[in-house]
C-alpha positions as CSV (number, residue, x, y, z in Angstrom):
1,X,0.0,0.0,0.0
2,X,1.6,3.8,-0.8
3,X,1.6,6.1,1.8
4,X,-1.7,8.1,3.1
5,X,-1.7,11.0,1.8
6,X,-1.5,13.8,4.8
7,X,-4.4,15.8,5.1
8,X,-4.7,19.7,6.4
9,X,-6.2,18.1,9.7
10,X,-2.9,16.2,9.7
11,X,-0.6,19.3,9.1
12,X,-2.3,21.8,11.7
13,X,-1.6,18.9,14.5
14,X,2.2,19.2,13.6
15,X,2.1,22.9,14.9
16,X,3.9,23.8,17.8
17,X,0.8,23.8,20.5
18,X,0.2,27.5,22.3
19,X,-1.8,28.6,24.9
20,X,-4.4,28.9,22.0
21,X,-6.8,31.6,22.9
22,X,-8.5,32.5,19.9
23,X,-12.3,31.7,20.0
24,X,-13.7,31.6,17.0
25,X,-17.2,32.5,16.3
26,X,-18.2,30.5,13.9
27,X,-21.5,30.0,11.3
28,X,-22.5,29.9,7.8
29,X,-24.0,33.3,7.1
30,X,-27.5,34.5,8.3
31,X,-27.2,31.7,11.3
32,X,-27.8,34.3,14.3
33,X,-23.7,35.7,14.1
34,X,-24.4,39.2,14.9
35,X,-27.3,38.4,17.4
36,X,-24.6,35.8,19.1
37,X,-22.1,38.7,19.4
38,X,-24.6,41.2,20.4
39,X,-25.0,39.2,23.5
40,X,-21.3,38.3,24.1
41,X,-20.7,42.3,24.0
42,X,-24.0,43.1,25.8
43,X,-23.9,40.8,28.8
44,X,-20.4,39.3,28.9
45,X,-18.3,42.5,27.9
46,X,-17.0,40.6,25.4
47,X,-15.5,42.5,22.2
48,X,-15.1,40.8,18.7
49,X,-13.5,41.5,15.5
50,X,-13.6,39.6,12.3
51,X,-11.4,37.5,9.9
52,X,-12.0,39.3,7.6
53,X,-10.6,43.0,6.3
54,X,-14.0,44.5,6.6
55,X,-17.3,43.8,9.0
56,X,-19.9,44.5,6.7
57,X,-22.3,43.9,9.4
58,X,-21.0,45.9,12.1
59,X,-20.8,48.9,8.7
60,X,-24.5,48.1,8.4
61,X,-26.2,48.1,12.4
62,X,-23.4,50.2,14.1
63,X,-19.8,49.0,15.9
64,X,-20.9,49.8,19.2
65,X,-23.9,47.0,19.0
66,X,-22.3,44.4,18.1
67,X,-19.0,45.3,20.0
68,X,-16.6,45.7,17.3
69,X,-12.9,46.3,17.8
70,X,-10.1,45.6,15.5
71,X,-8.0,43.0,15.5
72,X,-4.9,43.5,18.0
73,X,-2.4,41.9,16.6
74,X,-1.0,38.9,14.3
75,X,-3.2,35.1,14.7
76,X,0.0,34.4,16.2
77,X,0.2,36.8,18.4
78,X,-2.8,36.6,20.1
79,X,-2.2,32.6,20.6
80,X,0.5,33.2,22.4
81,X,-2.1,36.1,24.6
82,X,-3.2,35.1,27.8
83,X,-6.2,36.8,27.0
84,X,-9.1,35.3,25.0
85,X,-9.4,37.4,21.6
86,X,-12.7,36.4,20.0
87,X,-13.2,36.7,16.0
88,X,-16.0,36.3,14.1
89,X,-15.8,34.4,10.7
90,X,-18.7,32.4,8.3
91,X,-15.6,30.8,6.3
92,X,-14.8,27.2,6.7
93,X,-12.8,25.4,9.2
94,X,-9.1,24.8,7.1
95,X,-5.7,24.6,7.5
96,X,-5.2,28.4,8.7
97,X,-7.4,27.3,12.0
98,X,-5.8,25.5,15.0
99,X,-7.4,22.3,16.0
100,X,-6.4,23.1,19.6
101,X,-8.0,26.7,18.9
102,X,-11.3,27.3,20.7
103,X,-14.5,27.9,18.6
104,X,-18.2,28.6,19.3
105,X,-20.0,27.0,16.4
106,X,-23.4,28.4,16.2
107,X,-25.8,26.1,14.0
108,X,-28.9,27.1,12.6
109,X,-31.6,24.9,10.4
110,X,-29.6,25.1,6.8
111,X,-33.1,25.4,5.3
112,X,-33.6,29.0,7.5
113,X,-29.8,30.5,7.0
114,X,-30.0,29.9,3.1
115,X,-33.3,31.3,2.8
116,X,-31.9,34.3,5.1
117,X,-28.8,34.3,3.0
118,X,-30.8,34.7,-0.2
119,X,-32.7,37.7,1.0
120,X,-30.0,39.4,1.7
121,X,-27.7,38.7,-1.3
122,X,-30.8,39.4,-3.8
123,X,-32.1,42.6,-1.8
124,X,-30.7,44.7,-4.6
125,X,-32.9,42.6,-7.2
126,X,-35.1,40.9,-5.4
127,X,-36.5,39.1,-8.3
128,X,-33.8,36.8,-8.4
129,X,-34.1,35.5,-4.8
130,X,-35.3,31.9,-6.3
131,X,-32.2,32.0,-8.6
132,X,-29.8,33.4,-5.6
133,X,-31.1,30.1,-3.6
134,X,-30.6,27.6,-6.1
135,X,-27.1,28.7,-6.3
136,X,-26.5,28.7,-2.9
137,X,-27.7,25.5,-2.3
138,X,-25.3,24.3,-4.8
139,X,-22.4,25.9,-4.0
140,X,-19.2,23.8,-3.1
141,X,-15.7,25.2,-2.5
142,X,-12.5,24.5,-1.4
143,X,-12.1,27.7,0.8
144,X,-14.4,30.3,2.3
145,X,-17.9,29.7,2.9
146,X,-18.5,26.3,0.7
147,X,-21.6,25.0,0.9
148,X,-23.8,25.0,4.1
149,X,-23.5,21.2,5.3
150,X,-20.1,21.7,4.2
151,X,-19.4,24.7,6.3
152,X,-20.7,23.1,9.6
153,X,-19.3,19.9,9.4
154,X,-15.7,21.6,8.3
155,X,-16.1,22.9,12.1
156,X,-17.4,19.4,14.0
157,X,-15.7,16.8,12.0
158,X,-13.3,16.0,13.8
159,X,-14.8,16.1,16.7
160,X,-12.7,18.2,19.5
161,X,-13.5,19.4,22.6
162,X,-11.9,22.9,22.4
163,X,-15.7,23.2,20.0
164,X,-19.0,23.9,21.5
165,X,-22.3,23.8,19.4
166,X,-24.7,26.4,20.2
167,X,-27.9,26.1,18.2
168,X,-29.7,28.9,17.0
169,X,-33.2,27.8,18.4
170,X,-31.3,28.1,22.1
171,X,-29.8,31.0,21.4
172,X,-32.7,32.9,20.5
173,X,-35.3,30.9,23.2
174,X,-32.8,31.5,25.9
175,X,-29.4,33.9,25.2
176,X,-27.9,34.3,28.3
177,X,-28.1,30.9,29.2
178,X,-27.1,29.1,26.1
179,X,-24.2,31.6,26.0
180,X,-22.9,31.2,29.3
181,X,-23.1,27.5,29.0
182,X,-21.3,27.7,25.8
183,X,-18.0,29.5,27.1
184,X,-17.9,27.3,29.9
185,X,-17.7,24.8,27.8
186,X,-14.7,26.2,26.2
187,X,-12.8,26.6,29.1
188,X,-14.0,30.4,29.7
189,X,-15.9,31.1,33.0
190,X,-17.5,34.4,31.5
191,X,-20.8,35.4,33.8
192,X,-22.9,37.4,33.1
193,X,-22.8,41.0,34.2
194,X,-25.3,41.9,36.9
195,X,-28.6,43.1,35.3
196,X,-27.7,42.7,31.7
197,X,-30.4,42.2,29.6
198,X,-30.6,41.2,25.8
199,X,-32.5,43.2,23.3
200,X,-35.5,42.2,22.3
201,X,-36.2,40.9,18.1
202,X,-38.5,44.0,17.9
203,X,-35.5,46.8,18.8
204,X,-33.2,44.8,16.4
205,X,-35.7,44.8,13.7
206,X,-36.6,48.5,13.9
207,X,-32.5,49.0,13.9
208,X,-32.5,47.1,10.4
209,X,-35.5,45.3,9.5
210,X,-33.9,43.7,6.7
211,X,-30.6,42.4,8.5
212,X,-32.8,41.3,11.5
213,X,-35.5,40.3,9.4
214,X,-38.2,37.1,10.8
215,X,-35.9,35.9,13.8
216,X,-37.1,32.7,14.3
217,X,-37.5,29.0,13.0
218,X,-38.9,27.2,10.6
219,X,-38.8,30.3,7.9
220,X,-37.9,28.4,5.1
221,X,-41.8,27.0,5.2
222,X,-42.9,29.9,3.2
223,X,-39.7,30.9,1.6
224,X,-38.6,27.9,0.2
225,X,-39.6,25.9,-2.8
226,X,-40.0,22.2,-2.8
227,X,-38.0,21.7,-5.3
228,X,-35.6,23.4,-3.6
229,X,-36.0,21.9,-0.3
230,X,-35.9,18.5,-2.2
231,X,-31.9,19.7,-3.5
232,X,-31.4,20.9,-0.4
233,X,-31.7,17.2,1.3
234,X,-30.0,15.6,-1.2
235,X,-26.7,17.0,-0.7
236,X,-25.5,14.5,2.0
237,X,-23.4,17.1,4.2
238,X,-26.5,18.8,4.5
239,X,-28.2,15.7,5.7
240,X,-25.4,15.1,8.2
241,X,-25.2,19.0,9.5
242,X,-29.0,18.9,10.1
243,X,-28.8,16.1,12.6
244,X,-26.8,18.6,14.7
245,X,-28.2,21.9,14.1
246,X,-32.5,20.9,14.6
């Protein structure tokens, strides 16, 4: 038999091994992101930025909601921190992440997020919001977001106990709880301040109605085509992410 090939899994365990405090925050797009760091800023007093070289979202509702700071310093650099630097990012788990880094993966229905996901990328022509979705639903890629069953499971397979799951029904039915229960499982003993409270759907929608748009479940009943919904379950990392996320 020839050799196995290594995989990218294989190559981030050669790493040198760090005190590894980056906590990812981690979901396909339109999975409850913004509402999850909303909370984290709100009640925790915990500030995020973003992998990325822009937040589009904190542009579009405000920094100061969703507790927006830049970066500090290099990946490596704040590994090597012995303070917990949290960073937002809807791109896949690959071979730039740590598998001893921390991560909250937040999981929503697939159906819901790439219905959400639709709106928003067709609200400049929202006649193509059927086309938008059959796209997205087929979408596969290497490197950033991929597909949605691909993006989740990039995160949970392997399994590894520096990830926690936090589904997107908790997180909206009970914030504070299904936060707090998610750091802790992480390592981080975060409470929550004294008093905070989370801000109601209704304030978030009448900051941005479209960004916060339904807020809760089961929206892809009467967004989603059957046909669509048939792809949808086809795709078998969709099937396999869903068993997690509902």
């Amino acid at each position: 038999m020839g050799r196995r090939r290594m995989t990218a899994w294989d190559l981030r365990r050669r790493r040198p091994r760090h005190a590894e405090l980056i906590v990812w925050i981690a979901s396909f797009p339109r999975s409850g992101n913004s509402f999850l760091r909303i909370v984290l800023h709100r009640c925790f007093g915990i500030r995020s930025s973003v992998v990325y070289d822009f937040d589009g979202a904190a542009a579009r509702v405000g920094p100061a909601v969703l507790g927006y700071q830049d970066r500090p310093a290099s990946y490596e650099e704040m590994r090597a921190s012995p303070d917990p630097h949290f960073i937002k990012t809807h791109k896949q788990c690959d071979d730039r992440i740590d598998p001893a880094d921390k991560a909250i993966c937040l999981v929503r229905d697939g159906r819901d997020a790439l219905v959400s996901y639709a709106r928003q990328r067709s609200e400049p022509e929202p006649e193509r919001y059927e086309e938008i979705l059959a796209a997205l639903i087929e979408t596969r890629t290497e490197r950033g977001t991929g597909g949605w069953g691909q993006n989740v499971m990039s995160w949970l397979q392997p399994a590894a106990a520096s990830r926690s799951v936090l589904r997107y029904q908790d997180l909206i039915t009970h914030p504070l709880t299904s936060v707090g229960a998610s750091l802790r499982e992480i390592g981080l003993d975060s409470p929550a301040a004294s008093g905070a409270t989370v801000p109601s759907f209704a304030e978030l929608h009448a900051l941005d109605p479209l960004f916060f748009r339904r807020g809760h479940s089961r929206t892809y009943e009467d967004e989603m085509p059957r046909s669509l919904e048939e792809r949808f379950w086809s795709i078998p990392d969709n099937s396999a992410a869903m068993a997690i996320a509902v």
